[in-house]
C-alpha positions in Angstrom: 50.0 -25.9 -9.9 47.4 -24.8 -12.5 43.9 -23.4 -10.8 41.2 -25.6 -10.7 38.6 -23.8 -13.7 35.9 -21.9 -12.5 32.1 -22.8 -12.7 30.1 -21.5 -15.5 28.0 -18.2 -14.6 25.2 -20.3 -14.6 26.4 -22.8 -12.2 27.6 -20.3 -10.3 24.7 -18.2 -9.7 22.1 -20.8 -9.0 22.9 -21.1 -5.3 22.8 -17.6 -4.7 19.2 -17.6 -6.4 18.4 -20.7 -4.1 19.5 -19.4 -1.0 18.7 -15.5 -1.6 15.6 -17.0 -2.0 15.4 -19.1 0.9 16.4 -16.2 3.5 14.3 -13.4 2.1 11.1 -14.9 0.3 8.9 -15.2 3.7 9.6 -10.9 3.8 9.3 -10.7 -0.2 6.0 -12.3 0.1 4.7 -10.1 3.1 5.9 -6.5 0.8 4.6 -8.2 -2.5 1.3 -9.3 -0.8 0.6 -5.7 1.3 1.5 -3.9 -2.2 -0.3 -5.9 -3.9 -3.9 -5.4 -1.5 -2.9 -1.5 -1.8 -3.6 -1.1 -5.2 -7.1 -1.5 -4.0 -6.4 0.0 -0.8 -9.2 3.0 -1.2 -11.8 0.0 -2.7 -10.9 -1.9 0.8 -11.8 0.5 2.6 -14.9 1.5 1.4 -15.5 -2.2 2.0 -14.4 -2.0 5.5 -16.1 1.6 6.3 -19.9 0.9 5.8 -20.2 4.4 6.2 -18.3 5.8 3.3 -20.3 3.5 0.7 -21.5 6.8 -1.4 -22.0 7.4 -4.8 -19.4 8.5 -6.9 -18.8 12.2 -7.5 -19.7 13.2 -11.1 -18.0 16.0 -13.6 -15.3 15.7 -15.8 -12.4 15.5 -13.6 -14.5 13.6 -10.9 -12.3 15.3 -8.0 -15.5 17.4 -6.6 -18.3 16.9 -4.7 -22.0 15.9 -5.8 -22.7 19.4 -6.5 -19.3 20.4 -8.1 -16.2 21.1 -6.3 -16.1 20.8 -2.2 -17.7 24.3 -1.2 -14.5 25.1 0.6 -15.9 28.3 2.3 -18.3 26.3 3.4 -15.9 23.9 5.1 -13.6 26.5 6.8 -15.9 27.3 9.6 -16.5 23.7 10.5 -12.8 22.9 10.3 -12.1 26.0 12.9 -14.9 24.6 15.2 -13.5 21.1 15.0 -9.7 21.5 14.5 -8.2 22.2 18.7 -6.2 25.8 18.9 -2.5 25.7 18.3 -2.6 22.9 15.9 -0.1 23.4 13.2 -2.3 22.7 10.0 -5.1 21.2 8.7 -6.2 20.4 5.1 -9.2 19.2 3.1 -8.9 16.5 0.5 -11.7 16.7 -2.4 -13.6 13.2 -2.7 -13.3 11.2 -5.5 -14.7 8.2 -7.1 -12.3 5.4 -5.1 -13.1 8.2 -2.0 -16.3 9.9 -2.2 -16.1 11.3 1.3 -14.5 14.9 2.2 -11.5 14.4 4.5 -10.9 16.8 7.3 -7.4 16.0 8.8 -4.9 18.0 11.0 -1.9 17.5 13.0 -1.6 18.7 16.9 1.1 20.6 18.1 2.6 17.5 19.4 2.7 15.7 16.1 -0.4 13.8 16.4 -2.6 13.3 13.1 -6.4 13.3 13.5 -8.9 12.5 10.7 -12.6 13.3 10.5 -14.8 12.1 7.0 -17.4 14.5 6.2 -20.6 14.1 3.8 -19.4 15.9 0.6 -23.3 16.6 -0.3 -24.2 17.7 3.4 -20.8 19.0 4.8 -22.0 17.1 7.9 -19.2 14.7 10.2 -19.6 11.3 9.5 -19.3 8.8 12.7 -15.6 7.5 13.1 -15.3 4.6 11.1 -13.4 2.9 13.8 -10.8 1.0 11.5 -7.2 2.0 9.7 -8.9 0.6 6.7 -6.3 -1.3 4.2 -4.7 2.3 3.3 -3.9 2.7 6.8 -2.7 -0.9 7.7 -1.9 -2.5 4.7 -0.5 0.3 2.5 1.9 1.4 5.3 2.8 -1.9 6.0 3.7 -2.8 2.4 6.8 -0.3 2.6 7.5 0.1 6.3 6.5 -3.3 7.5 4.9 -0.6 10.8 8.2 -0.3 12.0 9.2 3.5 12.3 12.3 3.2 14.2 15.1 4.8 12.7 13.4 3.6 9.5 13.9 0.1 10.1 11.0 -1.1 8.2 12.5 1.0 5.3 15.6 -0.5 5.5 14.5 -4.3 5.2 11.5 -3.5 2.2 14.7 -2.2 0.8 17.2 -5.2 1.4 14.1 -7.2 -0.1 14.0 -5.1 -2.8 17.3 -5.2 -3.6 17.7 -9.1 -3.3 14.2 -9.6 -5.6 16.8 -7.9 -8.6 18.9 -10.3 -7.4 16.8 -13.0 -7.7 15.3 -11.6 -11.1 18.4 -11.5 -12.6 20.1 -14.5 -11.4 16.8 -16.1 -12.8 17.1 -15.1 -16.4 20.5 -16.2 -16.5 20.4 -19.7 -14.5 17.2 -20.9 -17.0 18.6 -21.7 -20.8 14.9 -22.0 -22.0 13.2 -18.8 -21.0 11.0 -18.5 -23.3 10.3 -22.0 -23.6 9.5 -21.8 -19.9 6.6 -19.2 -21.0 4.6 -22.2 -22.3 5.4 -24.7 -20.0 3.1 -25.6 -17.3 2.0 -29.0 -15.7 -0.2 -29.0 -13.6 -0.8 -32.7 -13.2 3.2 -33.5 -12.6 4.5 -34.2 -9.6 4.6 -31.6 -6.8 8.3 -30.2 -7.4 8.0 -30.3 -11.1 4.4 -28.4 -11.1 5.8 -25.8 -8.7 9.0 -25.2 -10.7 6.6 -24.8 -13.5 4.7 -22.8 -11.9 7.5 -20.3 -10.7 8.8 -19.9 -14.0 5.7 -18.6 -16.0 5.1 -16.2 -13.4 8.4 -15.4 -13.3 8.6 -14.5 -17.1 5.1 -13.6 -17.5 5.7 -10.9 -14.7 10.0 -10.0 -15.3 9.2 -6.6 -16.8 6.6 -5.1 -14.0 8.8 -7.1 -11.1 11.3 -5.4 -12.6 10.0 -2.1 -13.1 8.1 -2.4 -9.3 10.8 -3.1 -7.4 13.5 -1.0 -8.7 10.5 2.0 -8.8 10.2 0.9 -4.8 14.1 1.8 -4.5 14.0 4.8 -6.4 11.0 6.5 -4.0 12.9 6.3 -1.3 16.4 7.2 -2.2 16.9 9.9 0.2 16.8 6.5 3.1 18.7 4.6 1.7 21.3 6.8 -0.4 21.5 9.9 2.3 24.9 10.4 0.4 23.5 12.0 -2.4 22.3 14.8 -1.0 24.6 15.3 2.1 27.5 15.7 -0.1 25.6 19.1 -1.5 24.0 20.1 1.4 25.8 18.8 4.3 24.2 16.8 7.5 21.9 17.8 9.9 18.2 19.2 11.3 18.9 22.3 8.7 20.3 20.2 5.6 17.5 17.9 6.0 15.3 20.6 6.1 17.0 22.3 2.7 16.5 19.3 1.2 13.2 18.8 2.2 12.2 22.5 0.7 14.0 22.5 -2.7 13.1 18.6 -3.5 9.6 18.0 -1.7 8.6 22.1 -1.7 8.0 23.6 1.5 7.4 27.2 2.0 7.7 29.9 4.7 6.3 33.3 4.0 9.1 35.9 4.5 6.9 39.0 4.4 5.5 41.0 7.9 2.7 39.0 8.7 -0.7 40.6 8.7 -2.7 42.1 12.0 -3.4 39.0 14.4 -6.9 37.7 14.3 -7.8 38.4 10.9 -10.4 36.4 9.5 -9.9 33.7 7.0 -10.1 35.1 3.2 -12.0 33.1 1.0 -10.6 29.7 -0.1 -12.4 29.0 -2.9 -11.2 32.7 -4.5 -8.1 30.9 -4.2 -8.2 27.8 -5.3 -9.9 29.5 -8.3 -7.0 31.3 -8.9 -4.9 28.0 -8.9 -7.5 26.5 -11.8 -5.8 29.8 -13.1 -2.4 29.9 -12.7 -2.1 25.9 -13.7 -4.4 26.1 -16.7 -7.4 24.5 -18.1 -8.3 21.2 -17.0 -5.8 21.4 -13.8 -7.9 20.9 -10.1 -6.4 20.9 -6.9 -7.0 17.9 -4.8 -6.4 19.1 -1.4 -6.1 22.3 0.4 -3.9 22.9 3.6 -4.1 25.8 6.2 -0.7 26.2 8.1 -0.5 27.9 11.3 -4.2 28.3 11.4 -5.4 31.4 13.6 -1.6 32.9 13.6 -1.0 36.1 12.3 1.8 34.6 9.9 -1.0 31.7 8.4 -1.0 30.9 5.1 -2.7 27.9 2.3 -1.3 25.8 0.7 -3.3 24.1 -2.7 -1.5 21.1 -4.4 -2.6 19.9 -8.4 -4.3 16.5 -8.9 -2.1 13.7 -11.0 -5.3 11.8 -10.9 -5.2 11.8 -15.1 -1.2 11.8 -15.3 1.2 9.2 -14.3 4.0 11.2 -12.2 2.5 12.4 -8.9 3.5 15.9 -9.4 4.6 18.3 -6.8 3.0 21.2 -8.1 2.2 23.5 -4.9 0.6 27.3 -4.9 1.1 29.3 -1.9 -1.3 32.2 -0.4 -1.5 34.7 2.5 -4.3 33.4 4.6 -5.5 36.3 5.6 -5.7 38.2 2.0 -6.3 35.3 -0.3 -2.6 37.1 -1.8 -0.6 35.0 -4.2 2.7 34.5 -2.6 4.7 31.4 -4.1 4.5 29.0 -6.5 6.7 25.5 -6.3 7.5 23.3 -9.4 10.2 20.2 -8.6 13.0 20.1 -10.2 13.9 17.4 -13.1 15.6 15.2 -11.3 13.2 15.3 -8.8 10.1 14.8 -11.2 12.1 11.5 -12.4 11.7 10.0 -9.0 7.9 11.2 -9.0 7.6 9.8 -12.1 8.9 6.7 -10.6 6.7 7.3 -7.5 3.5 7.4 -10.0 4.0 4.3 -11.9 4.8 2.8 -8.7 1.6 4.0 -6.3 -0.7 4.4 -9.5 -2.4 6.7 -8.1 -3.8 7.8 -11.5 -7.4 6.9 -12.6 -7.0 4.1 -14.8 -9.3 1.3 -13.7 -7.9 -1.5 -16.5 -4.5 -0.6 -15.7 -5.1 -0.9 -12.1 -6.9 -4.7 -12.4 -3.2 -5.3 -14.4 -1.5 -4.0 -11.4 -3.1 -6.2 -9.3 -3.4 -9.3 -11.5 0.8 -8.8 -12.1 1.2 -8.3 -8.2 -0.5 -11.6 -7.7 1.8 -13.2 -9.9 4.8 -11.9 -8.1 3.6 -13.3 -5.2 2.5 -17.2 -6.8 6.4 -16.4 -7.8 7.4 -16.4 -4.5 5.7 -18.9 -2.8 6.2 -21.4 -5.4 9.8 -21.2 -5.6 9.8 -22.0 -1.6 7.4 -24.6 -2.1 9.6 -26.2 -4.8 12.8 -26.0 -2.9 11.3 -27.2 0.5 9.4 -30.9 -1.9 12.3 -30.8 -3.8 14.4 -31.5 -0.5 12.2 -33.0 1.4 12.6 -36.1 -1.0 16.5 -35.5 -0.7 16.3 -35.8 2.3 14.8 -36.5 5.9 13.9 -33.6 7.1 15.6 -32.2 10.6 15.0 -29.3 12.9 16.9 -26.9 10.3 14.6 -27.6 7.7 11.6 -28.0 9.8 12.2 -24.1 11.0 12.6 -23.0 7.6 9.5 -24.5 6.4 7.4 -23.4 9.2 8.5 -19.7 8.4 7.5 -20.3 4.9 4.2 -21.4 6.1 3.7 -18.7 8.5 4.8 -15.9 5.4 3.1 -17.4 2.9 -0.4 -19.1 3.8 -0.6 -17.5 7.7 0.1 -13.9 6.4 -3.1 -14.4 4.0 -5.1 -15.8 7.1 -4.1 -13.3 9.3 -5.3 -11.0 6.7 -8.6 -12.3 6.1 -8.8 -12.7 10.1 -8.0 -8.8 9.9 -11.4 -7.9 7.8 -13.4 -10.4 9.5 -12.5 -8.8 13.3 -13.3 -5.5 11.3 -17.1 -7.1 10.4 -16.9 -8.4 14.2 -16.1 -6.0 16.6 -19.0 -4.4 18.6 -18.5 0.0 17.1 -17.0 1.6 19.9 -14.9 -1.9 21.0 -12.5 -1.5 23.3 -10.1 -3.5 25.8 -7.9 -2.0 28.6 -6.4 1.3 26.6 -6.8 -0.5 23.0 -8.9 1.0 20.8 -11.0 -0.8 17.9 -7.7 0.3 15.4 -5.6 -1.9 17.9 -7.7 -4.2 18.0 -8.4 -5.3 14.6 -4.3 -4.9 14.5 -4.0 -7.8 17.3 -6.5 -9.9 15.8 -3.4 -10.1 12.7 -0.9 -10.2 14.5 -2.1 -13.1 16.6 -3.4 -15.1 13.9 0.1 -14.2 12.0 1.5 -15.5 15.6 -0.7 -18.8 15.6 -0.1 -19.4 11.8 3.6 -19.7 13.0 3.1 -21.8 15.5 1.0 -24.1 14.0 3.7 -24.4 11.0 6.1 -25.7 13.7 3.8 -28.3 15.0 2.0 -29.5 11.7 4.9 -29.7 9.7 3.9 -30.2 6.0 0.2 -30.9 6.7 0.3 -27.0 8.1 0.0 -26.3 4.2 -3.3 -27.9 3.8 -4.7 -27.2 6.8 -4.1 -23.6 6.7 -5.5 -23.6 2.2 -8.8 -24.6 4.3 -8.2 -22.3 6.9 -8.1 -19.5 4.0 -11.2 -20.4 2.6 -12.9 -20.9 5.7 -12.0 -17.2 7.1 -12.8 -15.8 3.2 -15.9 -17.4 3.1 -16.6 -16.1 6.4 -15.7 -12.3 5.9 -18.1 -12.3 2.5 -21.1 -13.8 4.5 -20.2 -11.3 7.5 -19.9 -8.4 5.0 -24.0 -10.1 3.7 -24.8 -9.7 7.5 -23.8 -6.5 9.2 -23.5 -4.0 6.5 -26.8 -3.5 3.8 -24.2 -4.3 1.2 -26.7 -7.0 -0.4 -30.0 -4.4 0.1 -29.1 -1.4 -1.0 -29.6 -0.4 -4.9 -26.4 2.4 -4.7 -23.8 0.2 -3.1 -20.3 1.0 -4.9 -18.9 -1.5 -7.3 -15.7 -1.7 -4.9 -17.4 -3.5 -2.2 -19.0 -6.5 -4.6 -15.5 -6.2 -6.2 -14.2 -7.1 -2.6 -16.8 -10.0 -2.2 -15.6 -11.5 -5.5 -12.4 -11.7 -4.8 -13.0 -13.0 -1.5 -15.1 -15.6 -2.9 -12.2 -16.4 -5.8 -9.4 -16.7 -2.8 -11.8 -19.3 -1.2 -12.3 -21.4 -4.4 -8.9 -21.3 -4.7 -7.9 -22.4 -1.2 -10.1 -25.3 -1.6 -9.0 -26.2 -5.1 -5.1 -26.0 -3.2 -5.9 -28.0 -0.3 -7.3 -30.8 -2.3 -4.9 -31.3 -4.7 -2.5 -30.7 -1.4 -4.9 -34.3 0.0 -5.0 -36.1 -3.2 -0.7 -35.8 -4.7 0.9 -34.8 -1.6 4.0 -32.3 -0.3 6.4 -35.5 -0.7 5.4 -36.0 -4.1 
């Protein structure tokens, strides 16, 4: 008996783009949608820390202070008065023009990170700003979902990561007319056929950077999800983590006798002049970090800015605390500079303002990608078919990962506009508390996509423009944003996106009204 002849690879791999889809697309959409807020993360937050609105620091590498580079031996005595005995380090980050604020952080004995924003012109503590801020919340989230255990966030970004290649490449080779696709897109069709049309100019417009985003995502965190490679050379364990740590991430410990015990800190601005030095002309540092501060074996640690390169380069200079001596200097490796090279075009942590408006513009799309290729598949079977409780489910999740998740985010800068400055319930903080207020809405979102059905859609498109609207005019009226002459472009650049989301809710939910999820 002969065998029955197998499907064409294009037959074959259209159910595995359908239902690889299906499964994973609510969690694509949440990573695509947090990565794609944290390209602005540092803009979000000035918008969400009223505070921190200050004008940008001048000079030509625009890492320093109003008056030229943070006065660092200025700083030192304020960060020994503020930072608690015994901690293990603490380092000052220069401002710079997405953060023009000094940043005083340091991390307890017991692991604990603390974080204080000082006035780079004054030196002085600036109140807490009472808020994660969108690089504490949503840039965290984007590649850990805020699940630390045993790096399970890490592990499912990264089984969506690996099925959006999937879906990339099952994509180019299930559509015959790819390029044709490019320049085909109506609107006024029917809903399956305007989605579908939708998903695949996104799709092509976007291939390269969801590509290149998503496999850069993978590569960042190789040593999670491909431990092989380096236990093989150095073996398992607290110590071969700790090797590995050291020759591919650079970490230092002086072996020379430590000086005399209470010795004074040298001067850290002899030191990070001798980094401008050692790394040659037009190289800054953009932080400095004092381990073991007060110990007799201290040392600092000064690391150079890739804010005008693409790789975020490990480039670290070491020095004796106490003498300001030179004592080590670490450079990664090549193959680890190819995975910071990665890591750069991934983060963009470079200045490049056009470049990051295409980040962001291409994020979006991956996104409209997403959600429109579960919109198509959920009309497209929905006039198969009566729907049942199987479908129902799945369509409420969409709902709930798609519209709810940008609800729950505009809820989350609105309760940041809302809550009273030093807010607090039972042993939540204001942090936690802007945190439940997403979570809940994310929560409610779900739940209304179970009851509403395919009316949750529209109703949640007004919901979006409703809470956008809202957070704009609460922006208007608790903050001097709309008074004062020197407030940072970021926060009307906030506004106006805020306002676009809303005229694009409504423009959704009425077309959703007049045509129709069944049609």
């Amino acid at each position: 008996m002969s065998a029955a002849p197998q499907k064409p690879w294009r037959q074959r791999l259209g159910p595995v783009h359908t239902w690889v889809g299906i499964v994973l697309g609510g969690l694509l959409f949440a990573v695509f949608w947090m990565g794609t807020l944290s390209v602005f993360d540092r803009e979000i937050d000035r918008w969400m820390m009223p505070a921190t609105r200050l004008a940008s620091p001048p000079g030509p590498t625009r890492l320093a202070s109003p008056a030229g580079p943070p006065r660092l031996d200025a700083i030192a005595p304020l960060a020994q008065s503020l930072v608690p005995a015994g901690a293990r380090q603490w380092r000052v980050d220069w401002a710079t023009p997405r953060t023009p604020v000094l940043r005083l952080s340091w991390q307890t004995r017991d692991g604990q990170r603390e974080l204080r924003y000082l006035d780079p012109a004054t030196l002085a503590p600036m109140a807490d700003p009472g808020t994660l801020g969108a690089s504490g919340f949503f840039f965290p989230f984007h590649y850990g979902l805020m699940l630390s255990w045993n790096d399970l966030g890490k592990w499912l970004v990264g089984l969506a990561g690996m099925a959006m290649l999937v879906l990339l490449v099952s994509g180019v080779v299930i559509h015959r007319k790819l390029f044709a696709d490019f320049f085909t897109f109506r609107p006024r069709k029917r809903l399956p056929r305007s989605s579908l049309d939708l998903h695949n100019v996104t799709g092509v417009l976007g291939l390269p950077f969801h590509f290149l985003i998503t496999l850069s995502g993978l590569v960042i965190f190789w040593a999670v999800y491909f431990p092989q490679a380096h236990q093989g050379v150095y073996g398992s364990g607290a110590k071969a983590k700790a090797a590995v740590q050291a020759e591919g991430y650079g970490r230092f410990r002086p072996n020379a006798a430590p000086a005399a015990p209470g010795r004074p800190l040298a001067s850290l601005d002899a030191m990070a002049d001798q980094a401008r030095a050692r790394w040659g002309p037009g190289a800054e540092p953009y932080f400095v970090r004092v381990w073991k501060p007060g110990q007799a074996d201290s040392y600092v640690e000064l690391r150079r800015s890739y804010a005008s390169e693409v790789s975020m380069n490990l480039d670290q200079l070491y020095f004796d605390a106490a003498t300001g001596q030179f004592l080590h200097q670490f450079q990664a490796a090549p193959a680890m500079a190819v995975q910071r090279f990665f890591s750069g075009l991934h983060f963009i942590q470079f200045e490049h303002p056009l470049l990051r408006g295409l980040y962001f513009a291409l994020g979006l799309s991956g996104c409209v990608l997403i959600a429109t290729g579960l919109v198509f598949w959920l009309a497209a079977r929905r006039k198969a078919a009566a729907p049942d409780a199987r479908w129902r489910l799945v369509e409420a999740l969409a709902v709930a990962s798609t519209t709810g998740l940008i609800a729950a985010t505009l809820g989350f800068l609105c309760a940041n506009r809302l809550l009273p400055q030093h807010a607090q319930w039972g042993a939540t903080d204001r942090p936690g508390l802007e945190l439940l207020a997403f979570f809940v809405l994310w929560s409610l979102a779900l739940a209304h996509g179970l009851g509403r059905a395919m009316q949750a859609w529209r109703e949640q498109a007004w919901a979006i423009a409703a809470l956008a609207t809202s957070a704009l005019l609460l922006n208007a009226a608790t903050t001097d944003a709309y008074t004062r002459v020197t407030t940072p472009w970021a926060v009307w650049g906030v506004d106006a996106a805020l306002l676009a989301l809303a005229a694009t809710a409504i423009y959704a939910a009425r077309r959703l009204k007049a045509r129709g999820l069944a049609t």
